[in-house]
SEDO-683046 format. One record per residue (C-alpha): x, y, z; chain; residue in three letters; residue number from 1. Coordinates in Angstrom, 2 decimals. Layout:
# SEDO-683046
+---------+---------+---------+-----+------+-----+
:       X :       Y :       Z : mol : type : seq :
+---------+---------+---------+-----+------+-----+
:       X :       Y :       Z :   A :  ALA : NUM :
...
+---------+---------+---------+-----+------+-----+
# end
This chain:
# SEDO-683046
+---------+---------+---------+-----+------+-----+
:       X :       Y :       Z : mol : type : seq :
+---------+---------+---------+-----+------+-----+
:   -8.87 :  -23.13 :    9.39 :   A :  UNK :   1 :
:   -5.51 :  -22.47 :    7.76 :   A :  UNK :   2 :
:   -5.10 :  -18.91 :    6.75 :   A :  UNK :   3 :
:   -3.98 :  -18.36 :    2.74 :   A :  UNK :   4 :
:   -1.89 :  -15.65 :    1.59 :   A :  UNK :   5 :
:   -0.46 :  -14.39 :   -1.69 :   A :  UNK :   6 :
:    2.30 :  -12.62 :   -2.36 :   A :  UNK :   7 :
:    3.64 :  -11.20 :   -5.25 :   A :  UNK :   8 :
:    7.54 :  -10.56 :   -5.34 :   A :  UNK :   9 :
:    7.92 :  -13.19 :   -3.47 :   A :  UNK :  10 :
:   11.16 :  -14.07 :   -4.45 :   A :  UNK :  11 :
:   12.58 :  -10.40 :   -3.52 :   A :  UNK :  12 :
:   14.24 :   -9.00 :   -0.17 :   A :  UNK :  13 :
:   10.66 :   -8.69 :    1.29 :   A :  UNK :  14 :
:    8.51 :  -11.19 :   -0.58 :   A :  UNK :  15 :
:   11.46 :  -13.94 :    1.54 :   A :  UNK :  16 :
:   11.12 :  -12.76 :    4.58 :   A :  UNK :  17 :
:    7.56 :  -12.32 :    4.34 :   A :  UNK :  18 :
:    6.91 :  -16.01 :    3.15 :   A :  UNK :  19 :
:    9.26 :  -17.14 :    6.56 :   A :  UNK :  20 :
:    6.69 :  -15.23 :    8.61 :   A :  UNK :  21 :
:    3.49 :  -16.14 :    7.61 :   A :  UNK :  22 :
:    4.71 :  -20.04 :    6.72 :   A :  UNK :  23 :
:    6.15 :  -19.56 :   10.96 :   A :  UNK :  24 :
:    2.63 :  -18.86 :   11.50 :   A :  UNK :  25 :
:    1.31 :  -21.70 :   10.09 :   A :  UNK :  26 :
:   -0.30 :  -19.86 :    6.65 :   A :  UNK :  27 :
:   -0.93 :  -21.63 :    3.00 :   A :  UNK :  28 :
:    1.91 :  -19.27 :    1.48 :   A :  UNK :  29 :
:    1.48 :  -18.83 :   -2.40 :   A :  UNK :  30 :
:    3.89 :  -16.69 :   -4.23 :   A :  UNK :  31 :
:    3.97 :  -15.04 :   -7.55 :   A :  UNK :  32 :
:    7.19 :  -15.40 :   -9.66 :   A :  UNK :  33 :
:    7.93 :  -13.86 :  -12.99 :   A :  UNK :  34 :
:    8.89 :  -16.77 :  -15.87 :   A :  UNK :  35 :
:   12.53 :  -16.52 :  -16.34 :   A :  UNK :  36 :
:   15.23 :  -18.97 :  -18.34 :   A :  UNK :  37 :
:   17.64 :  -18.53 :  -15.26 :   A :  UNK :  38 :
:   16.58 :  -19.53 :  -11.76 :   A :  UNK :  39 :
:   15.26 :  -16.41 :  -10.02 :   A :  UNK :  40 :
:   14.71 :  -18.26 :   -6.67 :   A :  UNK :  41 :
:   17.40 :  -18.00 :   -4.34 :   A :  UNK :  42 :
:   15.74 :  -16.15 :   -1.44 :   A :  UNK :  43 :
:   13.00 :  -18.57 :   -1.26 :   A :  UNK :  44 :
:   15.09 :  -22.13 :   -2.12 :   A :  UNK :  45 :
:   15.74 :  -23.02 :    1.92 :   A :  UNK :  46 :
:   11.43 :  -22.62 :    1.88 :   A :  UNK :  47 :
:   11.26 :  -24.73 :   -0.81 :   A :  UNK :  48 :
:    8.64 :  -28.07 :   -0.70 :   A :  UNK :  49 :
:    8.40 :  -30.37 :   -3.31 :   A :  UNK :  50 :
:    4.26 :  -29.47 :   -4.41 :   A :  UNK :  51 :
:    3.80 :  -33.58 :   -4.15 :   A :  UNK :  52 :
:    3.90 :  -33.71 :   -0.65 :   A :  UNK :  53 :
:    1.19 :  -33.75 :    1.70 :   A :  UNK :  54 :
:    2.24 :  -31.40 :    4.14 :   A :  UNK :  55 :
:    3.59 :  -28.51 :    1.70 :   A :  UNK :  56 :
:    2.19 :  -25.12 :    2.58 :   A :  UNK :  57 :
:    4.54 :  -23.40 :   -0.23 :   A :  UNK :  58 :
:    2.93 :  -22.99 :   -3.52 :   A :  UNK :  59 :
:    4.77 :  -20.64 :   -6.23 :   A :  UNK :  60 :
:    2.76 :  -19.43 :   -9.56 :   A :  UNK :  61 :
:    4.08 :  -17.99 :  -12.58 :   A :  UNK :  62 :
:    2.63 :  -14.81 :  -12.41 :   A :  UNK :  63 :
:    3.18 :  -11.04 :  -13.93 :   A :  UNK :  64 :
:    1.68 :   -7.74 :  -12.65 :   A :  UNK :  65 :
:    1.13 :   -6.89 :  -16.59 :   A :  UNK :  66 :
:   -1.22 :   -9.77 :  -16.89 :   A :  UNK :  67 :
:   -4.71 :   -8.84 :  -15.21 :   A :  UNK :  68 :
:   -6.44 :  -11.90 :  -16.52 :   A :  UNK :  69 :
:   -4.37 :  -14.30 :  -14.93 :   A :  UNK :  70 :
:   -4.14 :  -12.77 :  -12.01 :   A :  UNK :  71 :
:   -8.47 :  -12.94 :  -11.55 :   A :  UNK :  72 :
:   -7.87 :  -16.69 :  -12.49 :   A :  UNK :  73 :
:   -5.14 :  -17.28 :   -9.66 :   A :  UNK :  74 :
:   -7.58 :  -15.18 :   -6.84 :   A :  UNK :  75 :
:  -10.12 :  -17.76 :   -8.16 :   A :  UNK :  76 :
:   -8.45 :  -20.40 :   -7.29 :   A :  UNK :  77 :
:   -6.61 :  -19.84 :   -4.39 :   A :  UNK :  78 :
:   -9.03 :  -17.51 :   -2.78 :   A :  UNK :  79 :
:   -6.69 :  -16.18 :    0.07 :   A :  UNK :  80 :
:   -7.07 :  -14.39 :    2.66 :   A :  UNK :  81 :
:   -4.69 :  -12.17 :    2.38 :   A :  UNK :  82 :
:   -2.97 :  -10.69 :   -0.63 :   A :  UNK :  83 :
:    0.75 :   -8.51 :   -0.39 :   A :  UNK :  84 :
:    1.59 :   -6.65 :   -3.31 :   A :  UNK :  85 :
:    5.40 :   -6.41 :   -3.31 :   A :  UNK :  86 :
:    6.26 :   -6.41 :   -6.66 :   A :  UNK :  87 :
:    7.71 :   -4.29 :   -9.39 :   A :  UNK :  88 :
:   10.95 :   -2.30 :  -10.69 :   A :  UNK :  89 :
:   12.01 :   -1.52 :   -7.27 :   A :  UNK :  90 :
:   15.09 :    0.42 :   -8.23 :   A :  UNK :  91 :
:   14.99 :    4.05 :   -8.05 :   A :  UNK :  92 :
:   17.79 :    4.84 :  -10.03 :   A :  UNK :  93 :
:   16.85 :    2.26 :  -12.63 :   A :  UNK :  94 :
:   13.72 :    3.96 :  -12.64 :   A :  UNK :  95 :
:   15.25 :    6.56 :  -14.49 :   A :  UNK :  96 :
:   16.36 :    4.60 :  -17.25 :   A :  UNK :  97 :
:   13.28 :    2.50 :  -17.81 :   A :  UNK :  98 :
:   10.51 :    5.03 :  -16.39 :   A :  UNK :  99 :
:    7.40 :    3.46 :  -18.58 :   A :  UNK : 100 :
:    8.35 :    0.05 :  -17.47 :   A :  UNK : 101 :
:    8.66 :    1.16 :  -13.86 :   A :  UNK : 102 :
:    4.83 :    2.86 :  -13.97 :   A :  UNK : 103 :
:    3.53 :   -0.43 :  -15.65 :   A :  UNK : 104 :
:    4.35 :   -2.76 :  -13.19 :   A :  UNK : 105 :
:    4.50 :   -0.57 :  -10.02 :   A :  UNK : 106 :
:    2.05 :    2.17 :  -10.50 :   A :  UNK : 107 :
:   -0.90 :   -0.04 :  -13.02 :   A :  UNK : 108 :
:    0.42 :   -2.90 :  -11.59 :   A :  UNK : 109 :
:   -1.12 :   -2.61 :   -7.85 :   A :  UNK : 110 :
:   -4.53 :   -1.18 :   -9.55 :   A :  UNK : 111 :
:   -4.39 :   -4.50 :  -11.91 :   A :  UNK : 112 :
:   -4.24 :   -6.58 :   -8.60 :   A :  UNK : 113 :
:   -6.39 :   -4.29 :   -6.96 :   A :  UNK : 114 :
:   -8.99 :   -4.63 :  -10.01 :   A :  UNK : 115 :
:   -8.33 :   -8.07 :  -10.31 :   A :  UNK : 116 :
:   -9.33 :   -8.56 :   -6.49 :   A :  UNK : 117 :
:  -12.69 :   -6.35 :   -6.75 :   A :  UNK : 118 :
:  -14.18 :   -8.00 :  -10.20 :   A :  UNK : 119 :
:  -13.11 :  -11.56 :   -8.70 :   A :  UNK : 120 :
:  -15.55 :  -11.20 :   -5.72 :   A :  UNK : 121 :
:  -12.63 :  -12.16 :   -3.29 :   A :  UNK : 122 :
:  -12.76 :  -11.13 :    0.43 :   A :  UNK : 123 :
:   -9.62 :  -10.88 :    1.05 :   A :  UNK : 124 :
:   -7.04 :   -8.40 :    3.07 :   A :  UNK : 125 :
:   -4.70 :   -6.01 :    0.73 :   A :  UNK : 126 :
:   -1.42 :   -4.93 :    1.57 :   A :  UNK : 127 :
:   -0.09 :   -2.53 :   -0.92 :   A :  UNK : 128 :
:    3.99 :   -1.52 :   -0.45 :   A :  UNK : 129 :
:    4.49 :    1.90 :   -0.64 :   A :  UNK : 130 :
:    7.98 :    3.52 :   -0.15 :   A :  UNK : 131 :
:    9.30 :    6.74 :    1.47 :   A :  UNK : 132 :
:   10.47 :    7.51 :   -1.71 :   A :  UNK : 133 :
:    7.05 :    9.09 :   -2.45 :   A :  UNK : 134 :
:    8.27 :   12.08 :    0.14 :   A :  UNK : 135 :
:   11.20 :   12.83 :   -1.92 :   A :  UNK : 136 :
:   11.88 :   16.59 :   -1.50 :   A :  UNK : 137 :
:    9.30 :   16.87 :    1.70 :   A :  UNK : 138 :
:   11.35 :   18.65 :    5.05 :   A :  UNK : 139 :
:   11.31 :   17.05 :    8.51 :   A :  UNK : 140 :
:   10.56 :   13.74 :    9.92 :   A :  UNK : 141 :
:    7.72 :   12.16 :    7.79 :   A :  UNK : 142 :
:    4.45 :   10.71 :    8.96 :   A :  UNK : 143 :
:    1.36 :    9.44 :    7.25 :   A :  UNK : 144 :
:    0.42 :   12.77 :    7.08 :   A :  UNK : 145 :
:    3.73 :   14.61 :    5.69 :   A :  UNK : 146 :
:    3.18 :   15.58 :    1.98 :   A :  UNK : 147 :
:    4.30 :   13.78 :   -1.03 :   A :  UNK : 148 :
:    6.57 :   15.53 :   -3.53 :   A :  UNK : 149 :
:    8.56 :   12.26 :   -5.35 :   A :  UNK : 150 :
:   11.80 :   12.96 :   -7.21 :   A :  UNK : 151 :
:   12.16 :   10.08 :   -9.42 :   A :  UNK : 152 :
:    9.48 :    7.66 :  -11.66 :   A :  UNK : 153 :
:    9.74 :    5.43 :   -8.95 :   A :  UNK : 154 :
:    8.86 :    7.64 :   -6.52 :   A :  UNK : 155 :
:    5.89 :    8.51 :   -8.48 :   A :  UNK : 156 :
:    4.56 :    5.20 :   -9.95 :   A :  UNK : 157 :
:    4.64 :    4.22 :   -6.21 :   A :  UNK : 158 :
:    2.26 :    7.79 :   -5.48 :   A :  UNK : 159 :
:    0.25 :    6.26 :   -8.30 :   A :  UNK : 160 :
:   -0.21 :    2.91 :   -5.99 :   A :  UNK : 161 :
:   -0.49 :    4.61 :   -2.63 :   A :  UNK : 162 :
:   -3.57 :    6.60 :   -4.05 :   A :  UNK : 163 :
:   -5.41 :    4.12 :   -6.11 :   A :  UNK : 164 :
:   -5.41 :    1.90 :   -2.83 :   A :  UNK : 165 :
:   -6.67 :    4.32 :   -1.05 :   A :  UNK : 166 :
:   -9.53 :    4.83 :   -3.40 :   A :  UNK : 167 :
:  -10.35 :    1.02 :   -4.18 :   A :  UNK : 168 :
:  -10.61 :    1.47 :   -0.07 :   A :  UNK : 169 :
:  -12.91 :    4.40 :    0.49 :   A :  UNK : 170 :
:  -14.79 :    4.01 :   -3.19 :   A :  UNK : 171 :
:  -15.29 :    0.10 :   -2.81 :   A :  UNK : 172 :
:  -15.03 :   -0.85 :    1.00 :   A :  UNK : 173 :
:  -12.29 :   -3.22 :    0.21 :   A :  UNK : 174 :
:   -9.67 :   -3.78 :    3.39 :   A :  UNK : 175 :
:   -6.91 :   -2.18 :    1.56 :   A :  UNK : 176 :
:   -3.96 :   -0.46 :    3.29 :   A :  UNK : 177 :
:   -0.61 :    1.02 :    2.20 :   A :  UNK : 178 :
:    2.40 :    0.40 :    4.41 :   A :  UNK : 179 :
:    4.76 :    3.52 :    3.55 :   A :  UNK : 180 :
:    8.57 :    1.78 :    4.12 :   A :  UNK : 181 :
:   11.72 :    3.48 :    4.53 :   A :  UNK : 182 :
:   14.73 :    1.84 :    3.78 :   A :  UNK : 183 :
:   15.18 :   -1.55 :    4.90 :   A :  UNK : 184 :
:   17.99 :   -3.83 :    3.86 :   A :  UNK : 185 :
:   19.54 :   -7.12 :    4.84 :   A :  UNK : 186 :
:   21.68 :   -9.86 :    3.13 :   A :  UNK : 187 :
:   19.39 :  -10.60 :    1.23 :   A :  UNK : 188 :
:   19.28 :   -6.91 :   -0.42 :   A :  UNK : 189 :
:   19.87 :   -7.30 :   -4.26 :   A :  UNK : 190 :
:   23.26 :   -6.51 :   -5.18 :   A :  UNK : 191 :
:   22.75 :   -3.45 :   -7.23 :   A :  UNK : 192 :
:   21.12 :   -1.64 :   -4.21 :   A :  UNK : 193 :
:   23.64 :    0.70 :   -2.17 :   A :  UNK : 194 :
:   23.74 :   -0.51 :    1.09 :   A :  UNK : 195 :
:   24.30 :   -4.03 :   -0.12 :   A :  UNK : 196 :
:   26.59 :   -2.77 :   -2.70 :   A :  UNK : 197 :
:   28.76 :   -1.68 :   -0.14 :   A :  UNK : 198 :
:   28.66 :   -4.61 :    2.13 :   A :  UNK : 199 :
:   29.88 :   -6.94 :   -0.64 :   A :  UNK : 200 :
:   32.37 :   -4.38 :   -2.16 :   A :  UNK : 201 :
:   33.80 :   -4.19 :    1.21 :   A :  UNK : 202 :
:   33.88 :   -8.64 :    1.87 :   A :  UNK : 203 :
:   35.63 :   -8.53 :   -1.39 :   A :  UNK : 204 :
:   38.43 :   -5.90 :   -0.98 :   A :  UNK : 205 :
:   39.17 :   -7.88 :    2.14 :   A :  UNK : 206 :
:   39.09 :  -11.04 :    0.52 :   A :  UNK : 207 :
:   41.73 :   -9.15 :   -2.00 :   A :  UNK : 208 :
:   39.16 :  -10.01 :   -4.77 :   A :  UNK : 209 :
:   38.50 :   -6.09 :   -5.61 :   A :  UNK : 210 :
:   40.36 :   -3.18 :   -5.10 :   A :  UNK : 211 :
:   38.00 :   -0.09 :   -5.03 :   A :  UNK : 212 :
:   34.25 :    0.61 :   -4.53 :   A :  UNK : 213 :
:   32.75 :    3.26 :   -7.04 :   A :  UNK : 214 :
:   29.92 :    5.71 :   -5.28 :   A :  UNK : 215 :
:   27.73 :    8.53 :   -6.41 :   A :  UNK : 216 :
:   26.64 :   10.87 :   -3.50 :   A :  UNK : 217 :
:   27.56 :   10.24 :   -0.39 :   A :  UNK : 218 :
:   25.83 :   12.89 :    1.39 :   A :  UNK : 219 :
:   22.47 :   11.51 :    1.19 :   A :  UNK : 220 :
:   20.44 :   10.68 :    4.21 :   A :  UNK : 221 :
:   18.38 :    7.50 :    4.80 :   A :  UNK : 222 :
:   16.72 :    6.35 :    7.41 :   A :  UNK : 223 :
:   17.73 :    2.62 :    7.24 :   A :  UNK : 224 :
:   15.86 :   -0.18 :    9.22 :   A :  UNK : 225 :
:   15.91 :   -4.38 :    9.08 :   A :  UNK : 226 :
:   13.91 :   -6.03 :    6.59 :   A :  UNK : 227 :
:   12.88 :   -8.96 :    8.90 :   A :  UNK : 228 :
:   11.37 :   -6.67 :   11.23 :   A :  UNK : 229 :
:    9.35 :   -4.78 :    8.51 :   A :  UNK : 230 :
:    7.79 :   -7.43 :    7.23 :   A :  UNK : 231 :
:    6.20 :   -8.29 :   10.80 :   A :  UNK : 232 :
:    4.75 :   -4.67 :   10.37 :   A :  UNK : 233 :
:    3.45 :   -5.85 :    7.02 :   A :  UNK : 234 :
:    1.67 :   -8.29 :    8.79 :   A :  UNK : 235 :
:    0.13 :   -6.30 :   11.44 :   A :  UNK : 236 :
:   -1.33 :   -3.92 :    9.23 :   A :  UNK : 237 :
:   -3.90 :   -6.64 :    8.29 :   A :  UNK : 238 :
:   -4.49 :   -7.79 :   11.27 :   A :  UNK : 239 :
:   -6.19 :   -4.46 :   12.59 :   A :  UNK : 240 :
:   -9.95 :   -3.80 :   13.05 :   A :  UNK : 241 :
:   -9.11 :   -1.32 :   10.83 :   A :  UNK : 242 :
:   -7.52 :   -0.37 :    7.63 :   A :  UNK : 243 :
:   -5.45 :    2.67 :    7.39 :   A :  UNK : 244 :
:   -2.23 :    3.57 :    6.74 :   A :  UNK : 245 :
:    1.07 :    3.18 :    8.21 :   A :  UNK : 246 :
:    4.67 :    4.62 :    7.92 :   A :  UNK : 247 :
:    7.20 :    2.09 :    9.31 :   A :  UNK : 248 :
:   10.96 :    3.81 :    9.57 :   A :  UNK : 249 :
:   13.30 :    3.42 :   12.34 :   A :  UNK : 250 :
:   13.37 :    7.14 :   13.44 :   A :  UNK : 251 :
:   17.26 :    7.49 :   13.05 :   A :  UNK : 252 :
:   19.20 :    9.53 :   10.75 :   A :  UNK : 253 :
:   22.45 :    7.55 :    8.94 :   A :  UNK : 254 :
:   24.34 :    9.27 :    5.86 :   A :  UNK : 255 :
:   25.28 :    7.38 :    2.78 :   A :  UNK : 256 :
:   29.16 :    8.34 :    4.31 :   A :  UNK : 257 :
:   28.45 :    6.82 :    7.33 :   A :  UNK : 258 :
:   27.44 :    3.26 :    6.06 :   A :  UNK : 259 :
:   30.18 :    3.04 :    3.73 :   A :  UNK : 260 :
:   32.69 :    4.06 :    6.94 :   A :  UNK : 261 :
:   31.18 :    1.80 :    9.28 :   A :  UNK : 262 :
:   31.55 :   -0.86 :    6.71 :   A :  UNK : 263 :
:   34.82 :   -0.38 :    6.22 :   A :  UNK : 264 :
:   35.89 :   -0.05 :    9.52 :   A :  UNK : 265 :
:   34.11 :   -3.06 :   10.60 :   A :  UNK : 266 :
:   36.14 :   -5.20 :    8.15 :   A :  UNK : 267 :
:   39.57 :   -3.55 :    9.32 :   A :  UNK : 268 :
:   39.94 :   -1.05 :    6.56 :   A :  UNK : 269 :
:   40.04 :    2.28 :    5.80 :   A :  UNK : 270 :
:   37.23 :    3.78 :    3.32 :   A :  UNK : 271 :
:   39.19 :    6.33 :    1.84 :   A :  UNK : 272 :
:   41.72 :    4.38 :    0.31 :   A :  UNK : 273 :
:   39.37 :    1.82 :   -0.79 :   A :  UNK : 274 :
:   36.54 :    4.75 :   -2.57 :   A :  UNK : 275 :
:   36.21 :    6.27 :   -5.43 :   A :  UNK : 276 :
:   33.71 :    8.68 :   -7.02 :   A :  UNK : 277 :
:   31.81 :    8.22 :  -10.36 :   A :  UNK : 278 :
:   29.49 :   10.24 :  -11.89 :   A :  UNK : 279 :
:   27.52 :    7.86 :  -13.31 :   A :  UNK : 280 :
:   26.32 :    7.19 :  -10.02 :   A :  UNK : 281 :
:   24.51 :   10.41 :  -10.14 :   A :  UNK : 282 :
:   20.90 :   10.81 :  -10.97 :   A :  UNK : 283 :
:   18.88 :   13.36 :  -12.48 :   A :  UNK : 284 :
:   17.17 :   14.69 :   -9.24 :   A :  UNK : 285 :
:   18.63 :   13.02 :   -5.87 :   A :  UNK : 286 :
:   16.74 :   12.87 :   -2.60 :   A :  UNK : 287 :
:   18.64 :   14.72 :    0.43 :   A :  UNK : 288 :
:   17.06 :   13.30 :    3.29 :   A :  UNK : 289 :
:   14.43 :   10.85 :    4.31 :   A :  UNK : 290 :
:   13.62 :    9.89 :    7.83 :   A :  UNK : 291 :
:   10.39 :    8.39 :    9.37 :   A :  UNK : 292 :
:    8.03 :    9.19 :   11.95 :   A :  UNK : 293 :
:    6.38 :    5.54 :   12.87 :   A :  UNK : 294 :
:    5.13 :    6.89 :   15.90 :   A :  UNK : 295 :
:    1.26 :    5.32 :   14.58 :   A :  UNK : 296 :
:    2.62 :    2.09 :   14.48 :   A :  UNK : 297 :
:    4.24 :    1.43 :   17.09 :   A :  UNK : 298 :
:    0.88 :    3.10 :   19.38 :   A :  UNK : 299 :
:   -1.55 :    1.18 :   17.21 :   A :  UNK : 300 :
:    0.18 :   -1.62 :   16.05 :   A :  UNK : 301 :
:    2.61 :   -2.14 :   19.00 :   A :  UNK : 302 :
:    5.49 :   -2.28 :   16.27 :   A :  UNK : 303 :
:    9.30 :   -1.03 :   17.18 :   A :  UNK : 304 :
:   12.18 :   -1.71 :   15.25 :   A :  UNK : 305 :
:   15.37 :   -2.78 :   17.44 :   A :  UNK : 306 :
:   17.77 :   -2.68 :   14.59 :   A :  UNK : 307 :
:   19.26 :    0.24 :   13.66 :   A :  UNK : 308 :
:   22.40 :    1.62 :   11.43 :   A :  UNK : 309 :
:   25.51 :    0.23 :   12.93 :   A :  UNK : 310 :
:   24.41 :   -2.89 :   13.42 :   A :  UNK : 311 :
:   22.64 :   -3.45 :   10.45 :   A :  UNK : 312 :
:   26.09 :   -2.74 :    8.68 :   A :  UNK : 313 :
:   27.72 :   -5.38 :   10.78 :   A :  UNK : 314 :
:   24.97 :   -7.98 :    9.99 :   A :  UNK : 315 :
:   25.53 :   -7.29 :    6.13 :   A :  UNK : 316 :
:   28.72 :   -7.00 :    6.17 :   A :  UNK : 317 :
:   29.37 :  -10.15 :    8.36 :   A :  UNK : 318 :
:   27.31 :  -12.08 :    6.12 :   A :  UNK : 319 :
:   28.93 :  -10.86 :    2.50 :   A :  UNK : 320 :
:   32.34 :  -12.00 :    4.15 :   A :  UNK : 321 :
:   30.95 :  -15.33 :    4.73 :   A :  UNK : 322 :
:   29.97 :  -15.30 :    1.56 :   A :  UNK : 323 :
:   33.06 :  -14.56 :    0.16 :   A :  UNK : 324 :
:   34.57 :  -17.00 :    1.88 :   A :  UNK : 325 :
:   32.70 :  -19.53 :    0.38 :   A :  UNK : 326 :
:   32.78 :  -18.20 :   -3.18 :   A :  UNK : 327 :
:   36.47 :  -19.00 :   -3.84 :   A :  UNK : 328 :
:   39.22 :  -17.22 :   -5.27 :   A :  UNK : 329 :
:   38.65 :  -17.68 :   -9.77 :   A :  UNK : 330 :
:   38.70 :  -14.15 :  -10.47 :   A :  UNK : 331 :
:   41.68 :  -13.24 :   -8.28 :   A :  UNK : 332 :
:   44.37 :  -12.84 :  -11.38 :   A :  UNK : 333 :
:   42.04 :  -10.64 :  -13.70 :   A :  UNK : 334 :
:   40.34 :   -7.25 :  -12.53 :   A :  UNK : 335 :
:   36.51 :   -7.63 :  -10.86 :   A :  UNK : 336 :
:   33.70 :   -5.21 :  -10.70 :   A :  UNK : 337 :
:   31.98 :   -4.20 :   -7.30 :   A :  UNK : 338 :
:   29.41 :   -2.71 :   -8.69 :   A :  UNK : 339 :
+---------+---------+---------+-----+------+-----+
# end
């Protein structure tokens, strides 16, 4: 029988790639999508299949984590085997500004789904996304057994998450699990996100279209990985005889510094003329480092990442130029954020 999933945010970085996978694998994909008077689809549009036609395993639903009622009567009906909670504010420093939001959709958010799952009698598969930005001040490399200390709302709205799966798991026997994700980018990164921020700053100072990148701190450490390759440990994590939890992380150390000179450099410039400080960059309480330990994973689940820092910067920063390329020149004469 054809396996059903559902996944919310599945018009995001993840929810994309996630929806490629499973669909590759010949799943009924159904994806949750927030009602919105622009198109909010672009990740998902080469996926798309007109609903009419026979073969279509693509199904989007207009959806919202704040909404627990409609999301029983969507489990109802689709009944899936698998459900992927990727949604939410997924911006830390965002999370700043708009901390209640941020808790309501990712913190009571996953327990509305997770509530929604338990009183709708579905047996289904749960896949929570937690972030390593629940370590936040922790020291070392960090496993599934490091402890938690977040620095931002985010950080702890997605604490919030990580524990109430855990407890709709062990109180309620429900195959729940929480993959804990370090950074993982990829074209299809929203623009507002560093890495990516970078990669198209850079594609458009080449392109002569900008002429300087504003950045908060550089110093900060990330452990950055592939998205398409994370998602496939998404995926494996419900697939086990088991659920528990997994970190997935890359094991490498890369600076905020390094990415934007790698960037750079791979486009034929040089950073230095090109960056500029601003404060409002800056938030309240920063993260220093953050690297992974997905030793688990890769024993239990057989997962590996291949990509790593410098060539995830030349992947982004290949594709923003072809962007670029193809956005033409209207903005040349008058001055253009890259930010």
């Amino acid at each position: 029988m054809t396996r059903r999933a559902l996944i919310t945010g599945i018009t995001g970085q993840d929810g994309s790639y996630l929806a490629e996978l499973l669909l590759a694998k010949g799943y009924e994909v159904h994806g949750l999508r927030r009602r919105s008077s622009t198109f909010n689809s672009a990740r998902i549009e080469h996926l798309y299949q007109d609903p009419r036609d026979s073969d279509t395993n693509l199904f989007l639903h207009y959806a919202d984590l704040t909404d627990e009622s409609r999301l029983i009567r969507l489990l109802r009906r689709i009944d899936p085997d698998e459900v992927y909670n990727l949604a939410g504010q997924s911006h830390v420093g965002s999370s700043f500004d708009e901390p209640e939001y941020t808790g309501d959709t990712v913190g009571l958010g996953a327990v509305r789904m997770l509530e929604a799952i338990r009183t709708s009698d579905i047996d289904c598969r749960f896949y929570q996304a937690s972030s390593s930005a629940m370590y936040g001040a922790a020291v070392g490399r960090q496993d599934e057994d490091a402890p938690f200390r977040p620095m931002s709302p985010y950080g702890a709205a997605k604490l919030y998450a990580h524990w109430a799966t855990a407890t709709y798991r062990e109180g309620y026997g429900m195959y729940a699990v929480s993959g804990i994700l370090f950074n993982h980018e990829s074209p299809r990164r929203g623009e507002t996100f560093v890495t990516r921020k970078i990669s198209r700053a850079v594609a458009r100072i080449q392109a002569g279209l900008a002429d300087y990148l504003y950045m908060g701190d550089l110093d900060a450490i990330r452990d950055w990985g592939y998205a398409p390759e994370y998602v496939e440990g998404m995926w494996r994590m419900l697939q086990a005889d088991e659920p528990t939890d997994y970190v997935l992380a890359t094991g490498t150390s890369y600076s905020v510094r390094d990415f934007v000179a790698a960037a750079f450099e791979h486009a034929g410039l040089d950073w230095e003329k090109h960056v500029r400080r601003d404060e409002r960059y800056l938030r309240p309480t920063e993260t220093a480092v953050l690297i992974g330990d997905a030793a688990k994973a890769e024993r239990e689940l057989g997962w590996k990442t291949t990509v790593h820092g410098g060539q995830l910067v030349r992947i982004m920063v290949d594709a923003d130029i072809e962007a670029v390329r193809h956005e033409g020149r209207p903005w040349v004469d008058r001055p253009t954020p890259t930010s």
